[in-house]
N, CA, C and O atoms as a GROMACS GRO file, in nm:
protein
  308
    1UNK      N    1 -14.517  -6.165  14.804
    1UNK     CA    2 -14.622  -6.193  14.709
    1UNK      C    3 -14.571  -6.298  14.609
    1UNK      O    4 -14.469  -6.272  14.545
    2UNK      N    5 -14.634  -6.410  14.593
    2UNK     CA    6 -14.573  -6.473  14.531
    2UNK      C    7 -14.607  -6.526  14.382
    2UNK      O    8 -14.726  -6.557  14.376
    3UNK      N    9 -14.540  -6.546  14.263
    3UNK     CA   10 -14.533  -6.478  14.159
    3UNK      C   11 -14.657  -6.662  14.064
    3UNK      O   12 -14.642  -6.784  14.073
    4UNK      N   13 -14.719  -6.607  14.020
    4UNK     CA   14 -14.844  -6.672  13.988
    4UNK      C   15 -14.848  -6.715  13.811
    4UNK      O   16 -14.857  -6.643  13.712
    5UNK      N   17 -14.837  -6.853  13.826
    5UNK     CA   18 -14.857  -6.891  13.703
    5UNK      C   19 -14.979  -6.965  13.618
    5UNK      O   20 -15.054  -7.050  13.664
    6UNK      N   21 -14.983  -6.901  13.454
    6UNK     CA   22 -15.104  -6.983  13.420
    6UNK      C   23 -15.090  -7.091  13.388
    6UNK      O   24 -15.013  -7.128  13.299
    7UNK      N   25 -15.174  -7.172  13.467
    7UNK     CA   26 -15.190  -7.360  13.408
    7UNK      C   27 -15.259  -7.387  13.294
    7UNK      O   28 -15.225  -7.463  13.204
    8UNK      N   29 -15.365  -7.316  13.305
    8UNK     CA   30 -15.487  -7.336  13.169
    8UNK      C   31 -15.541  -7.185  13.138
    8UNK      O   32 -15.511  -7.082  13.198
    9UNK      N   33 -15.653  -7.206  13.001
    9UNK     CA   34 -15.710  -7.115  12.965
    9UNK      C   35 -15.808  -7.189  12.936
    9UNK      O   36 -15.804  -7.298  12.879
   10UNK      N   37 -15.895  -7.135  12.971
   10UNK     CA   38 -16.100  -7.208  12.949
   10UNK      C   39 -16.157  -7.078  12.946
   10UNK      O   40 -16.130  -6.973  13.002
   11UNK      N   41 -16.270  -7.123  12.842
   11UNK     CA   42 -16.426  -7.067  12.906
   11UNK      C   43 -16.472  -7.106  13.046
   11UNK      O   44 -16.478  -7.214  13.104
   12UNK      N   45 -16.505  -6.964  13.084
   12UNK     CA   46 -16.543  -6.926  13.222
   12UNK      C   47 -16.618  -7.064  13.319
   12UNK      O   48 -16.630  -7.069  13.442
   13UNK      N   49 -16.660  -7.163  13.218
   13UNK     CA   50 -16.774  -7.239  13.275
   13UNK      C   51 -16.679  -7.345  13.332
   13UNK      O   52 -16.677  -7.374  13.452
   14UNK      N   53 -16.596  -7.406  13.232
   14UNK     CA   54 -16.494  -7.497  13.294
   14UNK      C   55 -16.396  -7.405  13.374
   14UNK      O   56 -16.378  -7.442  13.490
   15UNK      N   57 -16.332  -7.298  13.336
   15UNK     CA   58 -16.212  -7.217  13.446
   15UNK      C   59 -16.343  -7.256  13.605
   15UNK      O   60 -16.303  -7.309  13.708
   16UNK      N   61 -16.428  -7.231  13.592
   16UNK     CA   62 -16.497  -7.275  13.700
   16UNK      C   63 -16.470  -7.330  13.806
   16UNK      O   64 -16.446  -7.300  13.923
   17UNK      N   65 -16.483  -7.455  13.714
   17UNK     CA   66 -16.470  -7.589  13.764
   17UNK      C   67 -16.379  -7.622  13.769
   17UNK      O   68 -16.387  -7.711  13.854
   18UNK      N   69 -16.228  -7.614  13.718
   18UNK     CA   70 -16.127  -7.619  13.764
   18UNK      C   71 -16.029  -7.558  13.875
   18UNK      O   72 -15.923  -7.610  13.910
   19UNK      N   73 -16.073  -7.462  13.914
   19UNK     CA   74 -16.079  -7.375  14.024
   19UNK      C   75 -16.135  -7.447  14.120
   19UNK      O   76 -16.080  -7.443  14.230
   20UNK      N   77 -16.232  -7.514  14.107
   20UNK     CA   78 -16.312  -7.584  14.256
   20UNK      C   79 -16.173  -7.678  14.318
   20UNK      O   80 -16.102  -7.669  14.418
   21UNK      N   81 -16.182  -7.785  14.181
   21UNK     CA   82 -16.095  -7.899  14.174
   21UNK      C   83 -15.953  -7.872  14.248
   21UNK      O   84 -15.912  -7.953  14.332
   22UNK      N   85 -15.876  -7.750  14.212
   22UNK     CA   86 -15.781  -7.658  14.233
   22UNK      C   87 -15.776  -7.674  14.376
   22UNK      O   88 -15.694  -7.748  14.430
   23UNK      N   89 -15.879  -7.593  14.451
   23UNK     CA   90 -15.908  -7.546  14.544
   23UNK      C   91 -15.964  -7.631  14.681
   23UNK      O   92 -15.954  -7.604  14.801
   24UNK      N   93 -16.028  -7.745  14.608
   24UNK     CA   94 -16.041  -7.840  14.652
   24UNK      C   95 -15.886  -7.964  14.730
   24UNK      O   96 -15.883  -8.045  14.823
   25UNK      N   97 -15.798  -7.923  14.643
   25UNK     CA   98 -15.679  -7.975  14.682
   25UNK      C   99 -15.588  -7.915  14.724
   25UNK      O  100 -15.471  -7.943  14.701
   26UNK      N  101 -15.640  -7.797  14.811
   26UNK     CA  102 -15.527  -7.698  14.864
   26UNK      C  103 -15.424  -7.604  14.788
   26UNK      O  104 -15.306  -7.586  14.816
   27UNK      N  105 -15.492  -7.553  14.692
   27UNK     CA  106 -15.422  -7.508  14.618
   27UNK      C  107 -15.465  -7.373  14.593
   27UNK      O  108 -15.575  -7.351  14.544
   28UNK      N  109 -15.398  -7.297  14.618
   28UNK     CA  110 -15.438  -7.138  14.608
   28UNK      C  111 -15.412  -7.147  14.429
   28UNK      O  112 -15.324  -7.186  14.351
   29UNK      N  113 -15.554  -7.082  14.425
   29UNK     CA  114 -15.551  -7.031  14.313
   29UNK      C  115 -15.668  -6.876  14.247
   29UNK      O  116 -15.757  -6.821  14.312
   30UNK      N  117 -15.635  -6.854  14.142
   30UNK     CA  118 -15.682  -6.746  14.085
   30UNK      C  119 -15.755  -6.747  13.944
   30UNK      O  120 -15.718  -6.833  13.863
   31UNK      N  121 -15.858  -6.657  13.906
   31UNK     CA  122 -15.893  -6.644  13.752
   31UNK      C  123 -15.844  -6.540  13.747
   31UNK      O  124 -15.828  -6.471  13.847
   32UNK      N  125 -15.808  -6.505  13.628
   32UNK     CA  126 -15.775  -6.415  13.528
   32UNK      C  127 -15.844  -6.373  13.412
   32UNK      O  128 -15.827  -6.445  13.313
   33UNK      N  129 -15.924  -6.266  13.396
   33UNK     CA  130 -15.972  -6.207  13.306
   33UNK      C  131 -16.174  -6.266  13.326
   33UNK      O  132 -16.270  -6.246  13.252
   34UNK      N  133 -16.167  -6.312  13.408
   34UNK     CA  134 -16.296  -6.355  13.471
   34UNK      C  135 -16.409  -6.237  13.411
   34UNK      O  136 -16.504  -6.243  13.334
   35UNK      N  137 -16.340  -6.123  13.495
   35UNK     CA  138 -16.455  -6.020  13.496
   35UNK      C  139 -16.469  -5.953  13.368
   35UNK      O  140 -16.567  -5.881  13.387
   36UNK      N  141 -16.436  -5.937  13.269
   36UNK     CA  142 -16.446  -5.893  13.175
   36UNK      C  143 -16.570  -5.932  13.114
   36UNK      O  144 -16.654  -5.849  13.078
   37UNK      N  145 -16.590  -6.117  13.094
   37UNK     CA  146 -16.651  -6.201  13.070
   37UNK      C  147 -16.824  -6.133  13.143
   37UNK      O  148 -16.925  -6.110  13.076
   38UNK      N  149 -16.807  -6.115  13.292
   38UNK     CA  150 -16.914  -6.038  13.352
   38UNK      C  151 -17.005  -5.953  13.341
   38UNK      O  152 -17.127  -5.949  13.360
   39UNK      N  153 -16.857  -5.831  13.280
   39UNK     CA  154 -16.895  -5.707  13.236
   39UNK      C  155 -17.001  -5.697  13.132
   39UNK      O  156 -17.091  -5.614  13.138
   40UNK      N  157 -16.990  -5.775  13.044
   40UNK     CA  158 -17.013  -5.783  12.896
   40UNK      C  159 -17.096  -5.896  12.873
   40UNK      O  160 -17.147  -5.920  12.764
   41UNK      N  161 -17.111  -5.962  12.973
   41UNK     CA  162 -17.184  -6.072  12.956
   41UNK      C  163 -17.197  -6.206  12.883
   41UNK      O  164 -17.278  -6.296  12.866
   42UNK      N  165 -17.030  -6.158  12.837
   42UNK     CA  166 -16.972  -6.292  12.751
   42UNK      C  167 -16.910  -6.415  12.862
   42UNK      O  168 -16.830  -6.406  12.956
   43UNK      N  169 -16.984  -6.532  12.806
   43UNK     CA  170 -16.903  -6.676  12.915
   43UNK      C  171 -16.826  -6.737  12.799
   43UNK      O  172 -16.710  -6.772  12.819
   44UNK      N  173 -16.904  -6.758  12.635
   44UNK     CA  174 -16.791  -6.828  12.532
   44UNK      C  175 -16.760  -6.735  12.446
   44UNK      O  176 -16.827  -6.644  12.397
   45UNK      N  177 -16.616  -6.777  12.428
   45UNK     CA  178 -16.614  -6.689  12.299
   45UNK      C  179 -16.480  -6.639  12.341
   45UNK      O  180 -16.438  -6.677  12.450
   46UNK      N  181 -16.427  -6.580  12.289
   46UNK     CA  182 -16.322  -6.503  12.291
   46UNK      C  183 -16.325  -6.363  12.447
   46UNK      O  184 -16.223  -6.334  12.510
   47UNK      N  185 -16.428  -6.317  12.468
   47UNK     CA  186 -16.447  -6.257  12.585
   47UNK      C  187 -16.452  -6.337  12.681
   47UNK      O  188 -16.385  -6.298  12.777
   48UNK      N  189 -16.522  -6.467  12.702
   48UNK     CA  190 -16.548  -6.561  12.784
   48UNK      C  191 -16.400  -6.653  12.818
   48UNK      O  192 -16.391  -6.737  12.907
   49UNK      N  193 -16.302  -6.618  12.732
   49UNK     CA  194 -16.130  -6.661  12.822
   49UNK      C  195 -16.149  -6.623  12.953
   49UNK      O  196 -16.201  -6.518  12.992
   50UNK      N  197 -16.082  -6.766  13.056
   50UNK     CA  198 -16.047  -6.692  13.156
   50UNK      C  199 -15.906  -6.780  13.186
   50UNK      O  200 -15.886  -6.882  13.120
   51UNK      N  201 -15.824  -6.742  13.273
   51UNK     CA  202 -15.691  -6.773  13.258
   51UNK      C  203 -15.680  -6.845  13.429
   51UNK      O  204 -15.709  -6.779  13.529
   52UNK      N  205 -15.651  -6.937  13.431
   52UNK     CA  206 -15.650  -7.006  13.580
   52UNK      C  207 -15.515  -7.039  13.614
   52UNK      O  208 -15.460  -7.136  13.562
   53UNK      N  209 -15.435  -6.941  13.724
   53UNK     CA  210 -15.327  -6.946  13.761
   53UNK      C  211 -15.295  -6.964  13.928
   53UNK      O  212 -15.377  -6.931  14.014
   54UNK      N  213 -15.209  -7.001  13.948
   54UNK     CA  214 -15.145  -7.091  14.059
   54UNK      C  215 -15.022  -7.026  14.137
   54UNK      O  216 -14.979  -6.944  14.055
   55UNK      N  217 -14.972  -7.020  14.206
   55UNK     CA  218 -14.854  -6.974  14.272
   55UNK      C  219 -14.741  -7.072  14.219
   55UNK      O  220 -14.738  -7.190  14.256
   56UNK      N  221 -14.652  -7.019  14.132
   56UNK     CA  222 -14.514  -7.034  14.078
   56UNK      C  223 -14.464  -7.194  14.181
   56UNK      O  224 -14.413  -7.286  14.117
   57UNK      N  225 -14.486  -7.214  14.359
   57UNK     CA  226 -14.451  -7.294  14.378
   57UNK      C  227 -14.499  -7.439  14.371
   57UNK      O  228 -14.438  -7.545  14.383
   58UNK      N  229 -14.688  -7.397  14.338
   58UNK     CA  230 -14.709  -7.526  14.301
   58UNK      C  231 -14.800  -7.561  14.181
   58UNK      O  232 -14.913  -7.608  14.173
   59UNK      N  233 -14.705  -7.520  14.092
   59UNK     CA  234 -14.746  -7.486  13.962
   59UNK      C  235 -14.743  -7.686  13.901
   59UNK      O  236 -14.839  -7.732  13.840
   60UNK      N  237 -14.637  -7.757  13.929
   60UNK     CA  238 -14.637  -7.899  13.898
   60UNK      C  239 -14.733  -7.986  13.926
   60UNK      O  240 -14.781  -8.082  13.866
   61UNK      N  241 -14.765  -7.903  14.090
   61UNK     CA  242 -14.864  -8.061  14.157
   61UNK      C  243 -15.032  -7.991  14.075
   61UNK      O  244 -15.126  -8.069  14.059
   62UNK      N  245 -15.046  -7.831  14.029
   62UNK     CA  246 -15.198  -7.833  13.966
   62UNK      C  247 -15.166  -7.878  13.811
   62UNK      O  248 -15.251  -7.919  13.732
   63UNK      N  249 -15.063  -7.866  13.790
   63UNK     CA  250 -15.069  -7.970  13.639
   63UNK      C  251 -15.086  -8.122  13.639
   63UNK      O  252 -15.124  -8.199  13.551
   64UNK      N  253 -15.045  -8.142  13.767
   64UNK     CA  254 -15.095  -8.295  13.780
   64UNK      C  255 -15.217  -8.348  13.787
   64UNK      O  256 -15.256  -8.459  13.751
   65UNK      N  257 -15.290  -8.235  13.849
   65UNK     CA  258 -15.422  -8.225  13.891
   65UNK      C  259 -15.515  -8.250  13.790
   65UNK      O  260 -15.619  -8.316  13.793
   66UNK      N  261 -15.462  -8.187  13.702
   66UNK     CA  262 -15.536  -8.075  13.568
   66UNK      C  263 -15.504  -8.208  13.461
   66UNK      O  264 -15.592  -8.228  13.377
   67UNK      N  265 -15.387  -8.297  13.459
   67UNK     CA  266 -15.383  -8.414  13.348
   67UNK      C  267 -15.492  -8.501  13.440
   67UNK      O  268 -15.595  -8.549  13.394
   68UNK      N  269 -15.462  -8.508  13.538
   68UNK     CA  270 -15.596  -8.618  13.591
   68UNK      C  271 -15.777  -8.592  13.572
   68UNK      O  272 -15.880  -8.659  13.560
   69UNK      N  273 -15.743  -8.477  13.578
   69UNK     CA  274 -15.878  -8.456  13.524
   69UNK      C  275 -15.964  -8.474  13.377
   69UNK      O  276 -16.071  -8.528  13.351
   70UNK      N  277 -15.851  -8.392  13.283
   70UNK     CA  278 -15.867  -8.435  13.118
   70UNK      C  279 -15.861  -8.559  13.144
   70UNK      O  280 -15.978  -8.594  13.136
   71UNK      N  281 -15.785  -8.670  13.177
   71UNK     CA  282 -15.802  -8.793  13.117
   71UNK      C  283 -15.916  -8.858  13.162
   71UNK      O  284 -15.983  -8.932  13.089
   72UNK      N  285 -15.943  -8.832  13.296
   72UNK     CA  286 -16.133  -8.882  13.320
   72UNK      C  287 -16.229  -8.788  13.260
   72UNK      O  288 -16.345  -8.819  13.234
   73UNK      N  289 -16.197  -8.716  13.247
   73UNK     CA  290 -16.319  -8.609  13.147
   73UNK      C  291 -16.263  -8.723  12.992
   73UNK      O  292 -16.355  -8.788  12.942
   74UNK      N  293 -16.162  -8.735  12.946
   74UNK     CA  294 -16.209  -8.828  12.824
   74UNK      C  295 -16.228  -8.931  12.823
   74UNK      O  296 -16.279  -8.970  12.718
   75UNK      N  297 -16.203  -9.024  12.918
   75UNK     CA  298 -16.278  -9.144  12.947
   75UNK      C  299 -16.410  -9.167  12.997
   75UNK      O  300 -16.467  -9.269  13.037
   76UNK      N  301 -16.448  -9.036  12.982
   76UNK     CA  302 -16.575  -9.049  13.044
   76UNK      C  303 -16.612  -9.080  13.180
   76UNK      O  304 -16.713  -9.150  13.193
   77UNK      N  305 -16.558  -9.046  13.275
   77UNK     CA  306 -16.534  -9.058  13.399
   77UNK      C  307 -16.564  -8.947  13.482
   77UNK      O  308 -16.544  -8.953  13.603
   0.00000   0.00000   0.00000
């Protein structure tokens, strides 16, 4: 089992979408604390955290992922 690290913390709406992106590039990944958000019906806010983590071995190449993305999300891209 291999030991899983968090890259980011978002509201549920972007953990989303970063998960696609994630996943999209072969990358096993996971949310964390997702369902809580469900339960309760919180998406922002402090209930609406969700924690998007990666397998320990390719914890570098989704941070790479994850700067490429912020910087076209602020360029408007």
């Amino acid at each position: 089992m291999p030991d899983w690290v968090t890259v980011a913390v978002r509201e549920r709406a972007e953990a989303l979408l970063i998960r696609g992106l994630l996943a999209a590039a072969g990358l096993p990944v996971r949310l964390v604390g997702e369902a809580l958000g469900e339960i309760y019906g919180f998406h922002t806010g402090p209930l609406g955290i969700v924690q998007i983590q990666v397998p320990a071995a390719v914890t570098e190449q989704a941070r790479q992922i994850l700067a490429g993305f912020q910087e076209e999300s602020q360029n408007g891209g």
